[in-house]
N, C-alpha and C positions, 0 to 999 in steps of 0.2 A: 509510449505504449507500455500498457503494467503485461505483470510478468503475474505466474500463480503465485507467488509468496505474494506479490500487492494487493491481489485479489483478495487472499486468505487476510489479509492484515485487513483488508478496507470490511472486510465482512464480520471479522470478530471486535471491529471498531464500533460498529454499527449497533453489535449487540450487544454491548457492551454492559451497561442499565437495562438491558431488558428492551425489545424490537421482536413487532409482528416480522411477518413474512416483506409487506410492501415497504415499511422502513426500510428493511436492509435493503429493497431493491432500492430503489433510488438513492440510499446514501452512498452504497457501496458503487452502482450507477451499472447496474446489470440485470437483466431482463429476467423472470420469471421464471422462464426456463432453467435456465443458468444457475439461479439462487437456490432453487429449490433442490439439483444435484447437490451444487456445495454444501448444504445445510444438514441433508439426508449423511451426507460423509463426514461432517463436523460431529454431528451428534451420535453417528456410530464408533468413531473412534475420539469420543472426548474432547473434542473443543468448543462445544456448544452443548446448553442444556436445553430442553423441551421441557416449558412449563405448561400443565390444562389446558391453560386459554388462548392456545396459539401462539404464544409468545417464547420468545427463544433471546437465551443470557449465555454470555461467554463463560465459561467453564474457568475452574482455577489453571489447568493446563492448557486454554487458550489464552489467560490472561500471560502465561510464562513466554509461550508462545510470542504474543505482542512483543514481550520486555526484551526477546532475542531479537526479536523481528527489529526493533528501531536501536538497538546496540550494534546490527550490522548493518544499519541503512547510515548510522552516523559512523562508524567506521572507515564505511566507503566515501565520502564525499571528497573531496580534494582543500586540502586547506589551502587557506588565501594565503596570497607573499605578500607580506609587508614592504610599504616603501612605496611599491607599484600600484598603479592604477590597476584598475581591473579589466581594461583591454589588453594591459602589458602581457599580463598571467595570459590570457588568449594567442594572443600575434605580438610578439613581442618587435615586429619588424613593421617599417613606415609602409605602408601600404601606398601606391601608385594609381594613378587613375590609366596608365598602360595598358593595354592589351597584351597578351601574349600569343603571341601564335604557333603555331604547331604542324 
């Protein structure tokens, strides 16, 4: 499930070169309604431009926005343990085809 920062990120990804209104809906993978709050709020506080012809490009302070945005998405991930499998890191313990009961 995204969170409003995924949102905001998937939206100012979208617009990134330049996107109508229906681009960003299906890139960013949200409905009409939805886009066009977030877009109205982008471009009133600066992370999206409105150019003429309907078309809407990410701002320099949505582009900064991004460069945060995925510095703490790579921040948070969990790094791998060498040596180990990659189930090890998960359950590090032999799993049983037992039951337990309670």
């Amino acid at each position: 499930m995204r969170n409003n920062l995924d949102i905001f990120a998937d939206i100012l990804k979208a617009a990134g070169q330049g996107a109508r209104k229906t681009r960003i809906v299906y890139q960013a993978n949200l409905n009409f309604k939805i886009v066009e709050r977030y877009i109205r709020s982008f471009v009133l506080h600066g992370f999206l431009e409105a150019i003429e012809d309907g078309t809407y490009i990410t701002s320099q302070r949505g582009v900064l926005f991004l460069q945060q945005y995925g510095e703490l998405v790579s921040s948070m991930e969990a790094p791998k343990t060498s040596g180990f499998p990659d189930r090890m890191a998960v359950y590090p313990y032999q799993q049983s085809n037992r039951r337990i009961r309670y």
